[in-house]
DRENPA-3360 file (N, C-alpha, C; in nm, 2 decimals, always signed):
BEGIN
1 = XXXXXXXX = +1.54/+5.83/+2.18/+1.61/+5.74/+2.10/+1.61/+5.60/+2.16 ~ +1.65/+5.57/+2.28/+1.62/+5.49/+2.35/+1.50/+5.36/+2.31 ~ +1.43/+5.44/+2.38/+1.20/+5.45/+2.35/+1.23/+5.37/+2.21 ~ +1.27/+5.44/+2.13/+1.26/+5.36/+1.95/+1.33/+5.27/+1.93 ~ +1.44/+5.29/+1.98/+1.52/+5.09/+1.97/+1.45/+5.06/+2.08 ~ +1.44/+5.05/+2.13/+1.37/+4.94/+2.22/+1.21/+4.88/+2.19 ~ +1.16/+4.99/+2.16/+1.01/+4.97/+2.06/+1.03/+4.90/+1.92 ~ +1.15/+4.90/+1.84/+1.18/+4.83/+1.73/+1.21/+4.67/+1.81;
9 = XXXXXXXX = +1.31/+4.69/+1.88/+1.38/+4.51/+1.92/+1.23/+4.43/+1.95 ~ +1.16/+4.52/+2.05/+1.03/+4.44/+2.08/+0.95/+4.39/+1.96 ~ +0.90/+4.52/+1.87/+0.87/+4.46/+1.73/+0.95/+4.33/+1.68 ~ +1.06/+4.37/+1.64/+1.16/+4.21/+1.57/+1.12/+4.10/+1.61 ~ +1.13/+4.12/+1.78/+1.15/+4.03/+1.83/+1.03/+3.97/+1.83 ~ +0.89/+4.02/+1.83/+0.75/+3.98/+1.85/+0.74/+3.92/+1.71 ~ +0.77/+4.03/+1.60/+0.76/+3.92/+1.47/+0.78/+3.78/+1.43 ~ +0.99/+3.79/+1.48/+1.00/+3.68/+1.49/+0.97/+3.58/+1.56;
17 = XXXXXXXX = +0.86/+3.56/+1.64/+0.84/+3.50/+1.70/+0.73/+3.44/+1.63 ~ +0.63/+3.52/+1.56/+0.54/+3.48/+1.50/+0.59/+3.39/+1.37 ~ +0.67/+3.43/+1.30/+0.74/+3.36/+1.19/+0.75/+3.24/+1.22 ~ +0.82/+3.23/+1.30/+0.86/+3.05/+1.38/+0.75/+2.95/+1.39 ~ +0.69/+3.05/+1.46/+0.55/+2.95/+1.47/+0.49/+2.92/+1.32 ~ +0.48/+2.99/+1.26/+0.38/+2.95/+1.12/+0.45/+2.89/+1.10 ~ +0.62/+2.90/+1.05/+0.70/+2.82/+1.02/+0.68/+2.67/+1.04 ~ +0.67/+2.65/+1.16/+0.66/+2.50/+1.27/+0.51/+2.46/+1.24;
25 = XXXXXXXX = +0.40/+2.53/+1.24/+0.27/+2.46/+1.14/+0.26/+2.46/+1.03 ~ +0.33/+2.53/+0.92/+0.37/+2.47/+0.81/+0.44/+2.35/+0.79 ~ +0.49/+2.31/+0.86/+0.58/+2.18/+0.84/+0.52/+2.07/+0.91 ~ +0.44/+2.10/+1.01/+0.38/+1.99/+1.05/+0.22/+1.96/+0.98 ~ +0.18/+2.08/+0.91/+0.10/+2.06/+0.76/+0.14/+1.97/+0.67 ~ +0.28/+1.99/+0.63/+0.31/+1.94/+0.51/+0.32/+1.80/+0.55 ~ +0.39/+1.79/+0.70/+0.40/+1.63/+0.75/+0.33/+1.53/+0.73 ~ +0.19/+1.61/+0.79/+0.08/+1.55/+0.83/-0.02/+1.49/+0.69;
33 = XXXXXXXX = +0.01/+1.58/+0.55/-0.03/+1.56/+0.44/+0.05/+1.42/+0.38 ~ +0.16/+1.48/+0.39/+0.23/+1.37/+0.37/+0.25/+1.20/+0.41 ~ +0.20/+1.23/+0.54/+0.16/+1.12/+0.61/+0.01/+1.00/+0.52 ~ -0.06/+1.13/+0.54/-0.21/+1.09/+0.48/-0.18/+1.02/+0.37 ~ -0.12/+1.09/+0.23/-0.09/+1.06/+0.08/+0.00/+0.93/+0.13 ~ +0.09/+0.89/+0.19/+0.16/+0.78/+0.17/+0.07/+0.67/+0.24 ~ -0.03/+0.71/+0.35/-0.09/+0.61/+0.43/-0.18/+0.52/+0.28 ~ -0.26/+0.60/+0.19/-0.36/+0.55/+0.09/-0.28/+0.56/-0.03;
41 = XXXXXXXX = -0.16/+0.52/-0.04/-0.12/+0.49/-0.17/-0.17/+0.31/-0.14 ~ -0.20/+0.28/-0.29/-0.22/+0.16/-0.29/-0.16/+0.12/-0.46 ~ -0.09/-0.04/-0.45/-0.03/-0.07/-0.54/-0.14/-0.09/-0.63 ~ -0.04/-0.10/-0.79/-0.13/-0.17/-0.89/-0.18/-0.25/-0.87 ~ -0.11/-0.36/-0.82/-0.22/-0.53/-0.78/-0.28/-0.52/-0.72 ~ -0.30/-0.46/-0.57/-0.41/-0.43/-0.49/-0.50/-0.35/-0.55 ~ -0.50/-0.26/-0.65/-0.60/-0.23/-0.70/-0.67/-0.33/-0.80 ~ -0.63/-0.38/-0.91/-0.66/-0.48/-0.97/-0.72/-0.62/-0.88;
49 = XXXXXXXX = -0.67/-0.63/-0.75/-0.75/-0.76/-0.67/-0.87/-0.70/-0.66 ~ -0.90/-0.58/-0.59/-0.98/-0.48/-0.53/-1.12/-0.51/-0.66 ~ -1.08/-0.43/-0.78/-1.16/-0.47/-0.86/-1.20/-0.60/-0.93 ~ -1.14/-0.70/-0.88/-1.16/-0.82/-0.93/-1.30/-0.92/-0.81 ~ -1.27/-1.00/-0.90/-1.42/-1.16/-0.81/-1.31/-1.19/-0.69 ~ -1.17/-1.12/-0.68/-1.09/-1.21/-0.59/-1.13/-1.26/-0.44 ~ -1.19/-1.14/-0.40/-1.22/-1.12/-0.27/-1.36/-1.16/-0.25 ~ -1.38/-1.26/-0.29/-1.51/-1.39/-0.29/-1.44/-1.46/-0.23;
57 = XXXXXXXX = -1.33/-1.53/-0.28/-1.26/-1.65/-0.18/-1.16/-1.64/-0.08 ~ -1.11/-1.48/-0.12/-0.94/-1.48/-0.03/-0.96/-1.35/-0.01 ~ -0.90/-1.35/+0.13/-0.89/-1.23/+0.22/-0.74/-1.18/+0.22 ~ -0.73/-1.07/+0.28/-0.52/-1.09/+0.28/-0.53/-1.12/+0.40 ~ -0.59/-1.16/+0.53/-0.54/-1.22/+0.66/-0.60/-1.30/+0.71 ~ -0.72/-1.37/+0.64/-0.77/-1.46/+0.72/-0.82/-1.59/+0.57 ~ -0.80/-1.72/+0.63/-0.87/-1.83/+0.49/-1.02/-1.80/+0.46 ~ -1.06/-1.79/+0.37/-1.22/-1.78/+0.28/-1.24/-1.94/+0.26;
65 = XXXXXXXX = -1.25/-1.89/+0.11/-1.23/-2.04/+0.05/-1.13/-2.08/-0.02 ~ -1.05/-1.98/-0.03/-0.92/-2.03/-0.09/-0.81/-1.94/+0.05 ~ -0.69/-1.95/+0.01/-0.55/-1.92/+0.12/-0.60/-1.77/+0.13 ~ -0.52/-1.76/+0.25/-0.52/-1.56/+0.32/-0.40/-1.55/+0.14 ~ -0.41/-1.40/+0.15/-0.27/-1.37/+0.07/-0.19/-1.35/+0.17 ~ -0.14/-1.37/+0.28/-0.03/-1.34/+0.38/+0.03/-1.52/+0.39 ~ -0.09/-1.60/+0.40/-0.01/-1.75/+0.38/+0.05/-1.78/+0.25 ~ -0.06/-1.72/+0.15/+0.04/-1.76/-0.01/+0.17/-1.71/-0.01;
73 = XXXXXXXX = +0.19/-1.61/+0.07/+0.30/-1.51/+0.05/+0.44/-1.57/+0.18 ~ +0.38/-1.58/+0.26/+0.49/-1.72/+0.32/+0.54/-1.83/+0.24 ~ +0.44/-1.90/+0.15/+0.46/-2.01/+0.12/+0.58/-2.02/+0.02 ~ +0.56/-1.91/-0.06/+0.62/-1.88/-0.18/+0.75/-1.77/-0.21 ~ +0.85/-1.77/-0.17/+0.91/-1.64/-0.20/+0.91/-1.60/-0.35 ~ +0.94/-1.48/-0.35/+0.90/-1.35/-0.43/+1.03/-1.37/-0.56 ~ +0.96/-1.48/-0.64/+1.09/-1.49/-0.71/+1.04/-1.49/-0.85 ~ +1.08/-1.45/-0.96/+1.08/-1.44/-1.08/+0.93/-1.60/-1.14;
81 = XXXXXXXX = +1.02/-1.71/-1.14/+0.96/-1.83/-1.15/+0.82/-1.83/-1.06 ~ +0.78/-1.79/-0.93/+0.69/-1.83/-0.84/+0.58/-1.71/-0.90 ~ +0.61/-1.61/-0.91/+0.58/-1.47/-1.01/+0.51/-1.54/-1.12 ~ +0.55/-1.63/-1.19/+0.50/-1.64/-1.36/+0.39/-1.80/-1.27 ~ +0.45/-1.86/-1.25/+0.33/-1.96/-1.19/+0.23/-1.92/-1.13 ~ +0.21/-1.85/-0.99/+0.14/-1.77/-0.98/+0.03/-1.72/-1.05 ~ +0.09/-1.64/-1.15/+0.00/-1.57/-1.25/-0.05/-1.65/-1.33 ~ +0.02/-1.78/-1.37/-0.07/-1.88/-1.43/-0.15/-1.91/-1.41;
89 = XXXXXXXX = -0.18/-1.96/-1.27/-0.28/-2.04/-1.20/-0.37/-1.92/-1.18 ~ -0.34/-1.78/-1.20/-0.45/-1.72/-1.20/-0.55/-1.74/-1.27 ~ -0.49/-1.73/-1.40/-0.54/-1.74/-1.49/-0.63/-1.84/-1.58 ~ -0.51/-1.93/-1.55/-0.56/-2.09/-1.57/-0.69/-2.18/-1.47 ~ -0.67/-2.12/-1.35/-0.71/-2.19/-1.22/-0.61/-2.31/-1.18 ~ -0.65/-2.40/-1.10/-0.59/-2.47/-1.05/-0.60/-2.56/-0.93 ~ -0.57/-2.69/-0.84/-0.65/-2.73/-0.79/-0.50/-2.82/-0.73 ~ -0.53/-2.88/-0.52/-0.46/-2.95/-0.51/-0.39/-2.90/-0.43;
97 = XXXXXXXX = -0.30/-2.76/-0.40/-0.19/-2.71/-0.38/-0.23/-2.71/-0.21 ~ -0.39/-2.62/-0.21/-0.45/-2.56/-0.10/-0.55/-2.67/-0.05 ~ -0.59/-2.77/-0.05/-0.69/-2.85/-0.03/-0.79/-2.86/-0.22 ~ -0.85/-2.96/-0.17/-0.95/-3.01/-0.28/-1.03/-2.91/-0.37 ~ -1.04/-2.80/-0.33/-1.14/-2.72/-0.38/-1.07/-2.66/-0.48 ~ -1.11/-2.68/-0.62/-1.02/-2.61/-0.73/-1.04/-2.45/-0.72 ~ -0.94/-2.35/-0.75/-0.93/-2.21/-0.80/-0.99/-2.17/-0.96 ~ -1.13/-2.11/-0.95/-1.16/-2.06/-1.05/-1.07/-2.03/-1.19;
105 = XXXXXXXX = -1.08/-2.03/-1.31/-0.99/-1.98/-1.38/-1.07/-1.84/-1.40 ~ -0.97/-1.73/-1.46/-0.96/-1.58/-1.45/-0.89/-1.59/-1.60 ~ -0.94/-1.64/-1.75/-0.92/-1.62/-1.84/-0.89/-1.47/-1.91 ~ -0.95/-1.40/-1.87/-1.00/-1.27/-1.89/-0.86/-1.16/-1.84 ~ -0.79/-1.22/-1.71/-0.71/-1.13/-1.67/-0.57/-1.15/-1.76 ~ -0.51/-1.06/-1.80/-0.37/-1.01/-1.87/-0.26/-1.06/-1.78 ~ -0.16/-1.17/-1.88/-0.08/-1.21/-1.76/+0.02/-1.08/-1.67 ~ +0.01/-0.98/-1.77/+0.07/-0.84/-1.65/+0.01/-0.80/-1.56;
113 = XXXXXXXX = -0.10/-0.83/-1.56/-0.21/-0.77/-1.44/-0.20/-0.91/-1.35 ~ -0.17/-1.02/-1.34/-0.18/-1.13/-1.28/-0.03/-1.10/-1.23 ~ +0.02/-1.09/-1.31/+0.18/-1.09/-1.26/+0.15/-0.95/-1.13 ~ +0.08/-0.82/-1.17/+0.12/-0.70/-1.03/+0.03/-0.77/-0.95 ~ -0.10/-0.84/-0.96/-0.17/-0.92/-0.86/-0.08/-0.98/-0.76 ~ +0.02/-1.10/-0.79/+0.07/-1.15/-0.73/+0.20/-1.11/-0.65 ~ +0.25/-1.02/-0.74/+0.33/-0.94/-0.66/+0.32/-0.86/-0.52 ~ +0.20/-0.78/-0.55/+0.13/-0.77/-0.43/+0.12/-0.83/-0.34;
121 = XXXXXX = +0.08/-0.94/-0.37/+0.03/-1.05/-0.31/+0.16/-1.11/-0.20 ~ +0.29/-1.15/-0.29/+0.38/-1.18/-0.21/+0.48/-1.09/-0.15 ~ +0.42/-0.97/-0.14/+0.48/-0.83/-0.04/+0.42/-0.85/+0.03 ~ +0.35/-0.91/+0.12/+0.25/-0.88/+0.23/+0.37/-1.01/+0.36 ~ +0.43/-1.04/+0.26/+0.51/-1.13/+0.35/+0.61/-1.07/+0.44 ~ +0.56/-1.15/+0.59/+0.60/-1.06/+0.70/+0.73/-1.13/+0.74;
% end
């Protein structure tokens, strides 16, 4: 009788042992997934710049030919008003603000899509 509880506890005890562990790599699965899916979420506007002529003149951290998006996004806080100008001059183009070289006009883009453009744009502000 002895022999069989004690042959059982070792069982339990060896099971549970194994449980824990998958337990503990299951979670650091899920972690780790989780990690990944939040690392490559990317916003609407960065996808819309992504597919756009943007990234001919402006980088998000260094000057091209037109401003980093990290200086636009200093320059300007993230305000309703700066938001719709912004998207104007997307659209419109524009000239003067950044030096001499006028900003293409982007007729074609939807002022909603100029507006998540820019939004983006002034999140990068550190």
């Amino acid at each position: 009788m002895k022999k069989t509880s004690l042959i059982l506890g070792a069982v339990v005890i060896f099971m549970a042992s194994f449980s824990k562990a998958d337990l503990s790599k299951e979670k650091t699965v899920a972690a780790t997934a989780t990690l990944k899916n939040h690392a490559f979420q990317v916003s609407a506007g960065e996808k819309l710049i992504n597919k756009s002529d943007c990234m001919g003149c402006h980088n998000k951290t260094n000057k091209i030919v037109g401003p980093a998006y990290v200086d636009v996004a200093k320059k300007y806080p993230a305000t309703e008003k700066n938001i719709n100008a912004l998207a104007d001059k997307i659209i419109k183009g524009g000239t003067g603000v950044w030096g001499s070289l006028p900003m293409t006009a982007h007729p074609t883009v939807k002022k909603e899509d100029a507006k998540l453009m820019v939004k983006y744009i002034l999140s990068l502000k550190k």
